[in-house]
PDB file of the backbone (N, CA, C, O) and the ligand in Angstrom, with CONECT records:
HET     ZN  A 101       1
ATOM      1  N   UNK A   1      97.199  91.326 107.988  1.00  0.00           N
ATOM      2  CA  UNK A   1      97.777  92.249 107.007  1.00  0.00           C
ATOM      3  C   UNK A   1      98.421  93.426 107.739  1.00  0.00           C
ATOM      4  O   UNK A   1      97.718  93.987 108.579  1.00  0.00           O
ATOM      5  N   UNK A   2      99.912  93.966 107.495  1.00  0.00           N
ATOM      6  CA  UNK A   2     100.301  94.687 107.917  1.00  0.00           C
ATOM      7  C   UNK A   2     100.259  96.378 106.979  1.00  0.00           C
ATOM      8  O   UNK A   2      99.848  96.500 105.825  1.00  0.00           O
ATOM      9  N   UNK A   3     100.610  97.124 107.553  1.00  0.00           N
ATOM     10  CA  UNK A   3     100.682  98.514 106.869  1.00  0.00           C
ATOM     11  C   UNK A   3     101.530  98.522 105.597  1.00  0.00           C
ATOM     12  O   UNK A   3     101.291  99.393 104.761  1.00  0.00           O
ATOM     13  N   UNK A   4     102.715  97.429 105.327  1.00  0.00           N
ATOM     14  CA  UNK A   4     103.262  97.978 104.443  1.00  0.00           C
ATOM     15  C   UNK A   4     102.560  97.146 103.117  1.00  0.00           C
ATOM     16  O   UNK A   4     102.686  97.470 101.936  1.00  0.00           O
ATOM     17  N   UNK A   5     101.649  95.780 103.745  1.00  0.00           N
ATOM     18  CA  UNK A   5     100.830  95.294 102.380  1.00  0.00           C
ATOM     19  C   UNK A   5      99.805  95.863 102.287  1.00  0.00           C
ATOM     20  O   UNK A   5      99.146  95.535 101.300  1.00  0.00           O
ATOM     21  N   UNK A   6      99.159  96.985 103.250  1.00  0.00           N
ATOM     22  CA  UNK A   6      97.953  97.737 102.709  1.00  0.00           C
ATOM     23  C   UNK A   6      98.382  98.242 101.518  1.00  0.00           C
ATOM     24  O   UNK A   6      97.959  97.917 100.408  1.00  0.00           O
ATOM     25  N   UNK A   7      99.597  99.386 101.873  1.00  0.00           N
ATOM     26  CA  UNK A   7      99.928 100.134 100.965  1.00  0.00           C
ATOM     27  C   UNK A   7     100.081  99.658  99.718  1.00  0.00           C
ATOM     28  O   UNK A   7      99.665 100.334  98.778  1.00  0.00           O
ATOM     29  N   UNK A   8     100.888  98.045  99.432  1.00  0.00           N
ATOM     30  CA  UNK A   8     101.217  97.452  98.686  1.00  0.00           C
ATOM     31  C   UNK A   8      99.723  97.092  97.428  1.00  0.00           C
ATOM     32  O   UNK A   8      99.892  96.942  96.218  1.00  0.00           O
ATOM     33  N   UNK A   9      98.203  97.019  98.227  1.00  0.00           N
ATOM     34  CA  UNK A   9      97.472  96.489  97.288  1.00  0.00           C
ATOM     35  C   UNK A   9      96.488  97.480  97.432  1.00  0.00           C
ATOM     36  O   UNK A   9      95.286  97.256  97.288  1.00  0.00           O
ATOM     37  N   UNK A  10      97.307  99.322  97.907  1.00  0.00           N
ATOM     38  CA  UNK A  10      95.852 100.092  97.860  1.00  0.00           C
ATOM     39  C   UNK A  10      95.777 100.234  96.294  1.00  0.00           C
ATOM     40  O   UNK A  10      94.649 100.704  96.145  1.00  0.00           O
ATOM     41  N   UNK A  11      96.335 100.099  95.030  1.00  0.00           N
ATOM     42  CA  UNK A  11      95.794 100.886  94.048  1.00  0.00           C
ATOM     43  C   UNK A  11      95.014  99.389  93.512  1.00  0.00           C
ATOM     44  O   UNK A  11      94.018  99.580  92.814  1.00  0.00           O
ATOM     45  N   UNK A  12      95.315  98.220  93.729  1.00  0.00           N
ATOM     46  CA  UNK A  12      94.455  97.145  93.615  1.00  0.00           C
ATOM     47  C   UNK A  12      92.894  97.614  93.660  1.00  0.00           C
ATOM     48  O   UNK A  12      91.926  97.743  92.910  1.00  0.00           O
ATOM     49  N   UNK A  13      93.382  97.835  95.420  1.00  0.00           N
ATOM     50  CA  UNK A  13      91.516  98.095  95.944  1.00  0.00           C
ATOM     51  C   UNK A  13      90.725  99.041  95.443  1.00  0.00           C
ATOM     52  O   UNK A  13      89.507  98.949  95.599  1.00  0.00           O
ATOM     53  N   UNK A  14      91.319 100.156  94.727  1.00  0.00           N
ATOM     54  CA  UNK A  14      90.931 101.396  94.101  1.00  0.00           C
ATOM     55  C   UNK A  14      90.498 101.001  93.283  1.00  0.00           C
ATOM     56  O   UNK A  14      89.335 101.342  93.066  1.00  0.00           O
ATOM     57  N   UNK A  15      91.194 100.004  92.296  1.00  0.00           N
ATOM     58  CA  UNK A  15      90.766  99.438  91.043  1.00  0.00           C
ATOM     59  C   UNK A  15      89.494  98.571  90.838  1.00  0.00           C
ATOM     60  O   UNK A  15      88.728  98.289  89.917  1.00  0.00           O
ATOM     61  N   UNK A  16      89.655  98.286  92.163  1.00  0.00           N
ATOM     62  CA  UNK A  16      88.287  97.389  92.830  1.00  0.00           C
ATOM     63  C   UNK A  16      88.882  95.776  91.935  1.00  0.00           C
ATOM     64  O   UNK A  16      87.861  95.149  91.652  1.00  0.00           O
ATOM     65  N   UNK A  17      89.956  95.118  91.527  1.00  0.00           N
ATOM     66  CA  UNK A  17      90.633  94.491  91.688  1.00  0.00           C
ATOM     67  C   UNK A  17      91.039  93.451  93.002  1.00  0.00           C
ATOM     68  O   UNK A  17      91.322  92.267  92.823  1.00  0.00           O
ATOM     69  N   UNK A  18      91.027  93.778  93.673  1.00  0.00           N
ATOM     70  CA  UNK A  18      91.527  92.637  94.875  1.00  0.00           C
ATOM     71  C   UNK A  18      90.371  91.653  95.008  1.00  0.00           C
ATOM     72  O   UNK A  18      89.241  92.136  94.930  1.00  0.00           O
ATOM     73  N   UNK A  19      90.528  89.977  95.249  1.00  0.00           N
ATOM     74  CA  UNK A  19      90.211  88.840  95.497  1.00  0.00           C
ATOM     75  C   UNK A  19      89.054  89.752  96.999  1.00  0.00           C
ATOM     76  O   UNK A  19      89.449  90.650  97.742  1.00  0.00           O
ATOM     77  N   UNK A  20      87.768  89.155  96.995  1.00  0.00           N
ATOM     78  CA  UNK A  20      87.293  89.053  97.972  1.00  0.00           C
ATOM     79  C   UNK A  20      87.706  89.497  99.624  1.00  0.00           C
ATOM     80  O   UNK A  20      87.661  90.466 100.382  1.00  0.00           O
ATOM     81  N   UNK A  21      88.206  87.811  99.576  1.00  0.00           N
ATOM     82  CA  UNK A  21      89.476  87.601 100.683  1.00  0.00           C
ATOM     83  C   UNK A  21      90.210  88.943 101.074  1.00  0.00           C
ATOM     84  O   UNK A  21      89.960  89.719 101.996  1.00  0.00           O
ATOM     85  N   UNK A  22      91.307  88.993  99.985  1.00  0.00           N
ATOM     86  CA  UNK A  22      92.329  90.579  99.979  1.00  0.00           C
ATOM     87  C   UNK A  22      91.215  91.920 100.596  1.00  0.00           C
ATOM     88  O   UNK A  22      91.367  92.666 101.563  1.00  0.00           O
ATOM     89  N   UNK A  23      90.071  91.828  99.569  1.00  0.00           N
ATOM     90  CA  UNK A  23      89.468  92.772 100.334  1.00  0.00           C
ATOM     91  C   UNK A  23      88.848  93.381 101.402  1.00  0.00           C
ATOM     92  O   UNK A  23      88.750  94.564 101.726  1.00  0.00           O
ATOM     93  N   UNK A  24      88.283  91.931 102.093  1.00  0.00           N
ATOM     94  CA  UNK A  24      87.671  91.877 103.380  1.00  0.00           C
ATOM     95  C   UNK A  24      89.170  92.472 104.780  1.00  0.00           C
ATOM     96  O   UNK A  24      89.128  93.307 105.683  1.00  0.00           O
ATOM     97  N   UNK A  25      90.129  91.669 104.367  1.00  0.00           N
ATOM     98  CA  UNK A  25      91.352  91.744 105.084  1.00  0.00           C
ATOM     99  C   UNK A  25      92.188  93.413 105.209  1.00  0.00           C
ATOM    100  O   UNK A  25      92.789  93.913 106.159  1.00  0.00           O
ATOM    101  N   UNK A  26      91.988  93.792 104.224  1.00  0.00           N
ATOM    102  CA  UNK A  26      92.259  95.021 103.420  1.00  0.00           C
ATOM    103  C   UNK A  26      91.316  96.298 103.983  1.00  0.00           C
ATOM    104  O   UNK A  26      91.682  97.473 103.985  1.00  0.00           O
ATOM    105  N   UNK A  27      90.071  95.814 104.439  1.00  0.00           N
ATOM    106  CA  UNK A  27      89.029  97.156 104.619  1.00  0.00           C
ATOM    107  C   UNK A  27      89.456  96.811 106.641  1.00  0.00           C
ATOM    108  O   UNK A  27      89.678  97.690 107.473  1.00  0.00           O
ATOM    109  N   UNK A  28      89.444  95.631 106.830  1.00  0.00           N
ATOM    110  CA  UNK A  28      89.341  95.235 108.180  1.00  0.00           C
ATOM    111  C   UNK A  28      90.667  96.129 108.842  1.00  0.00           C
ATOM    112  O   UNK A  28      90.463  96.900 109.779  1.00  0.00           O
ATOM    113  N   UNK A  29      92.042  95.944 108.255  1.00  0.00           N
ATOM    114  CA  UNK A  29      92.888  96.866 108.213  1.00  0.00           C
ATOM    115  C   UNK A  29      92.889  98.578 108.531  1.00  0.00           C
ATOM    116  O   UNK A  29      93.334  99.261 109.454  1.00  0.00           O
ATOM    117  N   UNK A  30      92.150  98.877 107.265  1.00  0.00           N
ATOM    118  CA  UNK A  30      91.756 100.496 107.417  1.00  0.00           C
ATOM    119  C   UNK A  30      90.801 101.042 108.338  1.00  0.00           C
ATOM    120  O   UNK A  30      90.609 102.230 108.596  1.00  0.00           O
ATOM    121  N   UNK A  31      90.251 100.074 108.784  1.00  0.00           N
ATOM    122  CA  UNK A  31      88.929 100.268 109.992  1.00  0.00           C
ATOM    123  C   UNK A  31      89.752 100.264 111.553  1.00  0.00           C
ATOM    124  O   UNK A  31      89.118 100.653 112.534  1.00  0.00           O
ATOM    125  N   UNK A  32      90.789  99.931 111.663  1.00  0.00           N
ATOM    126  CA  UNK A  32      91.341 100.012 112.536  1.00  0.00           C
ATOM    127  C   UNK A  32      92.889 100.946 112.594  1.00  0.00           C
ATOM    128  O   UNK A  32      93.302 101.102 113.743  1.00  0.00           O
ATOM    129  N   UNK A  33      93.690 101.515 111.567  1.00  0.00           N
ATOM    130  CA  UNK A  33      94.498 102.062 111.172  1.00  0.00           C
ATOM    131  C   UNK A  33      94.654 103.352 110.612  1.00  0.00           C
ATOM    132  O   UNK A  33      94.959 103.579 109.441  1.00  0.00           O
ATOM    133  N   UNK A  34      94.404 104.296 111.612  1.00  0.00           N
ATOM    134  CA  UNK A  34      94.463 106.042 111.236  1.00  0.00           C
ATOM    135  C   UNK A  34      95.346 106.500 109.990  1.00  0.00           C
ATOM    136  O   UNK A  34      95.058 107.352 109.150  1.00  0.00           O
ATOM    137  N   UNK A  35      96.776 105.525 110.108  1.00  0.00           N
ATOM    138  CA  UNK A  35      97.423 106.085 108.819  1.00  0.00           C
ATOM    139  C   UNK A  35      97.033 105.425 107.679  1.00  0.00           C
ATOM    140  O   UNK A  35      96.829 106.040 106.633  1.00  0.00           O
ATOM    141  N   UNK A  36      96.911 104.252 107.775  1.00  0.00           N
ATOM    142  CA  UNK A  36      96.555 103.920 106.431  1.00  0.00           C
ATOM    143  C   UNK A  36      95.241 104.333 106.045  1.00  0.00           C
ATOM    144  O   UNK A  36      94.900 104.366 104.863  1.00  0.00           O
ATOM    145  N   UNK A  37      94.328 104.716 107.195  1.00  0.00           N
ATOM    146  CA  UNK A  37      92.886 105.287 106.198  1.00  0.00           C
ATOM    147  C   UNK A  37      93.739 106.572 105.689  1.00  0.00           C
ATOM    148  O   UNK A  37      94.485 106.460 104.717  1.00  0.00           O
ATOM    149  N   UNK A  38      93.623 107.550 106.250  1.00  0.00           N
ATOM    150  CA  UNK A  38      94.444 108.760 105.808  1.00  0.00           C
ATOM    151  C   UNK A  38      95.231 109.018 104.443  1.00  0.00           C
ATOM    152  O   UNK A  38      95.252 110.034 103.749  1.00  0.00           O
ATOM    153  N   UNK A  39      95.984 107.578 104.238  1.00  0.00           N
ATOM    154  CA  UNK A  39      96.865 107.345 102.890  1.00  0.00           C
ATOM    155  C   UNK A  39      95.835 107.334 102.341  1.00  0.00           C
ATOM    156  O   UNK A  39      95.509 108.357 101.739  1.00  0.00           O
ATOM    157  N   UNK A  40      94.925 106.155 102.345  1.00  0.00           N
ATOM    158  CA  UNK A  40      94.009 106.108 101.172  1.00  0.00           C
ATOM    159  C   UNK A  40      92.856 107.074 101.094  1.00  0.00           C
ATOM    160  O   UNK A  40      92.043 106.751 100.228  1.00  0.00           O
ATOM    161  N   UNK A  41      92.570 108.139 101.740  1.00  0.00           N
ATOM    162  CA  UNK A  41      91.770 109.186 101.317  1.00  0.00           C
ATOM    163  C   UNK A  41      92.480 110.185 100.491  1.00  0.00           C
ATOM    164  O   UNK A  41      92.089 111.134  99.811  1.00  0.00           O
ATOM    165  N   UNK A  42      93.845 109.599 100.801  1.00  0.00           N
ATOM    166  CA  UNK A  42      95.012 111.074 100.289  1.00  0.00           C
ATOM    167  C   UNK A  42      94.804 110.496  98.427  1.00  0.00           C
ATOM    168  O   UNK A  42      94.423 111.205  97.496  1.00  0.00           O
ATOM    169  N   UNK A  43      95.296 108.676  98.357  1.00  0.00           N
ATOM    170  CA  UNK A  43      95.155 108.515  96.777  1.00  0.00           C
ATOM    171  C   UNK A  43      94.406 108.546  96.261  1.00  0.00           C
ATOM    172  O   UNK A  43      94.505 108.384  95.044  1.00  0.00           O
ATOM    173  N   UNK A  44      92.384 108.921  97.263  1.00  0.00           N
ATOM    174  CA  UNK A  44      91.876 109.084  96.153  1.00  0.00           C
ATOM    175  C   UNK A  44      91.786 109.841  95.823  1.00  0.00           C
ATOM    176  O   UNK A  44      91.346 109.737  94.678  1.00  0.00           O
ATOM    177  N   UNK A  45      92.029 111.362  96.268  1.00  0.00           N
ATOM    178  CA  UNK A  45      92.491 112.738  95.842  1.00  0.00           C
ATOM    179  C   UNK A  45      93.008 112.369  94.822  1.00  0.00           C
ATOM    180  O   UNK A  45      92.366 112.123  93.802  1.00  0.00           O
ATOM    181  N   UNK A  46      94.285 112.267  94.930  1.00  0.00           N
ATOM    182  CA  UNK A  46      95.384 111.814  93.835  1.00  0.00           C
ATOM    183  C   UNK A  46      95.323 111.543  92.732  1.00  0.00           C
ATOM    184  O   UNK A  46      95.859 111.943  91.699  1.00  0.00           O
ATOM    185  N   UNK A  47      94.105 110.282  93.188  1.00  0.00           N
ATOM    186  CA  UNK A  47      93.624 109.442  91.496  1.00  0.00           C
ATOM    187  C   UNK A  47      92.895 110.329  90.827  1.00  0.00           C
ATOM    188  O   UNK A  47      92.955 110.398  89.599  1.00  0.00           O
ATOM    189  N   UNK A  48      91.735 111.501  91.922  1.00  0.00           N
ATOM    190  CA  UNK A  48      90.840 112.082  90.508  1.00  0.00           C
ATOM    191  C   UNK A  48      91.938 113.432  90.415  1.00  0.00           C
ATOM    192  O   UNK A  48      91.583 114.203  89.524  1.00  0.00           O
ATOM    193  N   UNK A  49      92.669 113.692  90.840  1.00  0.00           N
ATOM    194  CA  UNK A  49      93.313 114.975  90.728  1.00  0.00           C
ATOM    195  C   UNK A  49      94.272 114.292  88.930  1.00  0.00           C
ATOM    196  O   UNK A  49      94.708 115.024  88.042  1.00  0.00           O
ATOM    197  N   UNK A  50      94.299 113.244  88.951  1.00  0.00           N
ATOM    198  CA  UNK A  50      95.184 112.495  88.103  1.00  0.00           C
ATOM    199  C   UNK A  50      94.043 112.399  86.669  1.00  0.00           C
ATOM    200  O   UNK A  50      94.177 112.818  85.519  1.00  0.00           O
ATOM    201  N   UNK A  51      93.057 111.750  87.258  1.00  0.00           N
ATOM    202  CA  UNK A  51      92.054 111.853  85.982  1.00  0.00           C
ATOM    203  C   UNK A  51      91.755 113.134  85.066  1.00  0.00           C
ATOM    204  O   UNK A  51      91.595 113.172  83.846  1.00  0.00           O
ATOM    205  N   UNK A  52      91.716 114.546  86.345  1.00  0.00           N
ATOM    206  CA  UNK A  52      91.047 115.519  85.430  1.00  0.00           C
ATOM    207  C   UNK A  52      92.538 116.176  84.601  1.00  0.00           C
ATOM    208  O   UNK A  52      92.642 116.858  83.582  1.00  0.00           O
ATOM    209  N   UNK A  53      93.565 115.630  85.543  1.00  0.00           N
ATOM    210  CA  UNK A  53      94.935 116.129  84.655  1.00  0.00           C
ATOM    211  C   UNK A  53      94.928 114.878  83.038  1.00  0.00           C
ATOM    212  O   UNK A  53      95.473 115.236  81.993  1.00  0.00           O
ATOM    213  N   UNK A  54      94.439 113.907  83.128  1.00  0.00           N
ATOM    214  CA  UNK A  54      94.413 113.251  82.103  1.00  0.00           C
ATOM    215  C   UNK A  54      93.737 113.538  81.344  1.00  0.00           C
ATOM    216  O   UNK A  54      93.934 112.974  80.268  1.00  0.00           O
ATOM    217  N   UNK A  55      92.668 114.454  81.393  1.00  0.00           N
ATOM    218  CA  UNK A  55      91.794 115.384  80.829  1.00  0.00           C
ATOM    219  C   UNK A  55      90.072 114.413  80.716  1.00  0.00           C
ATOM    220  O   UNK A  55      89.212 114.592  79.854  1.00  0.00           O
ATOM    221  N   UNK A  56      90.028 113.551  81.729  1.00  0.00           N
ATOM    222  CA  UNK A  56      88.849 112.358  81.780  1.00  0.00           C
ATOM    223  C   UNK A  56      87.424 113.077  82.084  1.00  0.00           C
ATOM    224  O   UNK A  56      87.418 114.154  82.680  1.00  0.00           O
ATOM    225  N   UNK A  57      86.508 112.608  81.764  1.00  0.00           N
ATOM    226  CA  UNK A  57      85.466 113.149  82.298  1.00  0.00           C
ATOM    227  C   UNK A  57      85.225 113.312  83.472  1.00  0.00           C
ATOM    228  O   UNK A  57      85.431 112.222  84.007  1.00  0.00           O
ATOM    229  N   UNK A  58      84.858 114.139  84.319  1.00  0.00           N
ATOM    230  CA  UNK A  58      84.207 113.927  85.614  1.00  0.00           C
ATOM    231  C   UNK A  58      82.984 114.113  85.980  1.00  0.00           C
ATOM    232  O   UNK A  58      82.403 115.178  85.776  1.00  0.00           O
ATOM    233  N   UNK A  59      82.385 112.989  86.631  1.00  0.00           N
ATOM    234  CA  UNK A  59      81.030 112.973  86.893  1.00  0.00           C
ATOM    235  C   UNK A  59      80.514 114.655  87.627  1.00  0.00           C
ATOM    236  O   UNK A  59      81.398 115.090  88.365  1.00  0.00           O
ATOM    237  N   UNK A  60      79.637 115.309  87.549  1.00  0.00           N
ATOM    238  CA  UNK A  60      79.570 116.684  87.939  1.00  0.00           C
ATOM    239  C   UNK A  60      79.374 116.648  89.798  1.00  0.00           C
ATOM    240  O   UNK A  60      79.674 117.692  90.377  1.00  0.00           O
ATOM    241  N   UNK A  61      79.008 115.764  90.432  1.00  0.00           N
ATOM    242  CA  UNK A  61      78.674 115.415  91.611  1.00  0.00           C
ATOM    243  C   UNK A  61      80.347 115.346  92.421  1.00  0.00           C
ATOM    244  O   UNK A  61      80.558 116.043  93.413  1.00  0.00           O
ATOM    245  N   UNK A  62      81.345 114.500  91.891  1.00  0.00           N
ATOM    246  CA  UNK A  62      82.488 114.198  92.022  1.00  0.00           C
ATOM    247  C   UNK A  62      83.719 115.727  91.799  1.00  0.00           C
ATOM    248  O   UNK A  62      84.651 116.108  92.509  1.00  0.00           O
ATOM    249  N   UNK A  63      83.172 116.244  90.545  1.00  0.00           N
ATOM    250  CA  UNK A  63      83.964 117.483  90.433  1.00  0.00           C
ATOM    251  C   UNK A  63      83.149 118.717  91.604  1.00  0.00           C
ATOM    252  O   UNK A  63      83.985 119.554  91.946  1.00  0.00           O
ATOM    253  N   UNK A  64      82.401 118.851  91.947  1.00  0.00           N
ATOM    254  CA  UNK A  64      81.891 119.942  93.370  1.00  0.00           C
ATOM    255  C   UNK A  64      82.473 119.470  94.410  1.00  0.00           C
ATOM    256  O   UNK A  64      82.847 120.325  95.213  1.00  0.00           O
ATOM    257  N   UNK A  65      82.665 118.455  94.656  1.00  0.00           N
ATOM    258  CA  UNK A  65      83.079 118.031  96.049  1.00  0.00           C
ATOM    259  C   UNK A  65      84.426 118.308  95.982  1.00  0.00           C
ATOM    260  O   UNK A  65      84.950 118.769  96.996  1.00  0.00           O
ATOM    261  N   UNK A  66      85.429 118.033  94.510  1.00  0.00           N
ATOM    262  CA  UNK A  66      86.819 118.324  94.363  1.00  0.00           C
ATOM    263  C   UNK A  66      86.596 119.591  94.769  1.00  0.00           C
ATOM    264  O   UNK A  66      86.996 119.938  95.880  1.00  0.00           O
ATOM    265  N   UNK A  67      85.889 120.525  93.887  1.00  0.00           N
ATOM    266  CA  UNK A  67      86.020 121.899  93.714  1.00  0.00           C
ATOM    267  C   UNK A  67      86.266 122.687  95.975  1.00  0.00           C
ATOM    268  O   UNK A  67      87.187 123.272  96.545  1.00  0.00           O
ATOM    269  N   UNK A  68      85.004 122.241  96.389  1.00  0.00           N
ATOM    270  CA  UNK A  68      84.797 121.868  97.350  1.00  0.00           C
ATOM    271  C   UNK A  68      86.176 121.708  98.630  1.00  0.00           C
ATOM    272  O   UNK A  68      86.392 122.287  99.695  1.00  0.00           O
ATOM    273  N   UNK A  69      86.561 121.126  98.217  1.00  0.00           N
ATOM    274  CA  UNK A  69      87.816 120.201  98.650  1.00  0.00           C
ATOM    275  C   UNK A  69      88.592 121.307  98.473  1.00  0.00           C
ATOM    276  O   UNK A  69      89.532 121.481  99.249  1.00  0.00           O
ATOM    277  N   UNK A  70      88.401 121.997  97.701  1.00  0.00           N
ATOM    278  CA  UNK A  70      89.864 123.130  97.032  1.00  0.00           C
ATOM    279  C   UNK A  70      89.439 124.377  98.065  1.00  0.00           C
ATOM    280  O   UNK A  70      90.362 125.150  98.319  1.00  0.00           O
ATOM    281  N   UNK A  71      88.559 124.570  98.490  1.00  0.00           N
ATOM    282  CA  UNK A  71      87.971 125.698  98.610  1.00  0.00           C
ATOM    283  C   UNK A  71      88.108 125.846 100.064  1.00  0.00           C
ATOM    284  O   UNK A  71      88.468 126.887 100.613  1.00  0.00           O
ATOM    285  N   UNK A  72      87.810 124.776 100.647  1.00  0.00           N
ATOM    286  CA  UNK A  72      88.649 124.228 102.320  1.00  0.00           C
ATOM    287  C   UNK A  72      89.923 124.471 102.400  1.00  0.00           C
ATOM    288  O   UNK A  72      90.429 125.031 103.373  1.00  0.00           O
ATOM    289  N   UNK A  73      90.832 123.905 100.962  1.00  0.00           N
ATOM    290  CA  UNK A  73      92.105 124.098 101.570  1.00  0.00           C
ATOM    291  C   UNK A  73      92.643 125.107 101.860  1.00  0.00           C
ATOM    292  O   UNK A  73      93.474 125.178 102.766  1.00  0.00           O
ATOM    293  N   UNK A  74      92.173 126.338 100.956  1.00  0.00           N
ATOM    294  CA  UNK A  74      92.816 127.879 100.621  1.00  0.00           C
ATOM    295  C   UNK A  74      92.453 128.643 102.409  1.00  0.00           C
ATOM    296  O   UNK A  74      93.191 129.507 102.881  1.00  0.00           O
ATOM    297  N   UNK A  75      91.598 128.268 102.923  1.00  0.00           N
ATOM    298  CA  UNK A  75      90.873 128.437 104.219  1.00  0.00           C
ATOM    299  C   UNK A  75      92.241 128.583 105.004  1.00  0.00           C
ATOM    300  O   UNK A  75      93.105 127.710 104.920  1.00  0.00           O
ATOM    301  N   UNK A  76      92.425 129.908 105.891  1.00  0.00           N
ATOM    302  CA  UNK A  76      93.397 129.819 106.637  1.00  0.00           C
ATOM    303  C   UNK A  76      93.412 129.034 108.485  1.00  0.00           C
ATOM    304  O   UNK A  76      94.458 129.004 109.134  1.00  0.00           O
TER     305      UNK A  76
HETATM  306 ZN    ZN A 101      98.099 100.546 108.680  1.00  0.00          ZN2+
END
């Protein structure tokens, strides 16, 4: 699997969607690939930054670590 089919089946894997197979191939990928782990830590930002804009619940454990996350970035 190359970088541009990681990218191609990360919202698959998010979905927890991908075939076994896809997935084993898929994690084996990111275990060896700085950018593509990187991408996919970036969409899962993304996805819950996307949920709480969808106005979804967030588990309270999941929203501290966002909060968290926010609180690093402002950090000069
Ligand atoms: Zn890659």
């Amino acid at each position: 699997m190359n970088c541009r089919q990681v990218v191609e089946l990360m919202t698959d894997y998010l979905e927890g969607t991908l075939s076994a197979a896809d997935r084993a191939r898929f994690e084996e990928h990111i275990a060896g690939c700085d950018g593509c782990r990187a991408y996919l830590a970036q969409m899962r930002v993304t996805r819950r930054l996307v949920g709480r804009l969808a106005d979804e619940p967030i588990p309270e454990p999941v929203e501290r670590e966002l909060l968290e996350a926010f609180r690093n970035w402002r950090l000069p």
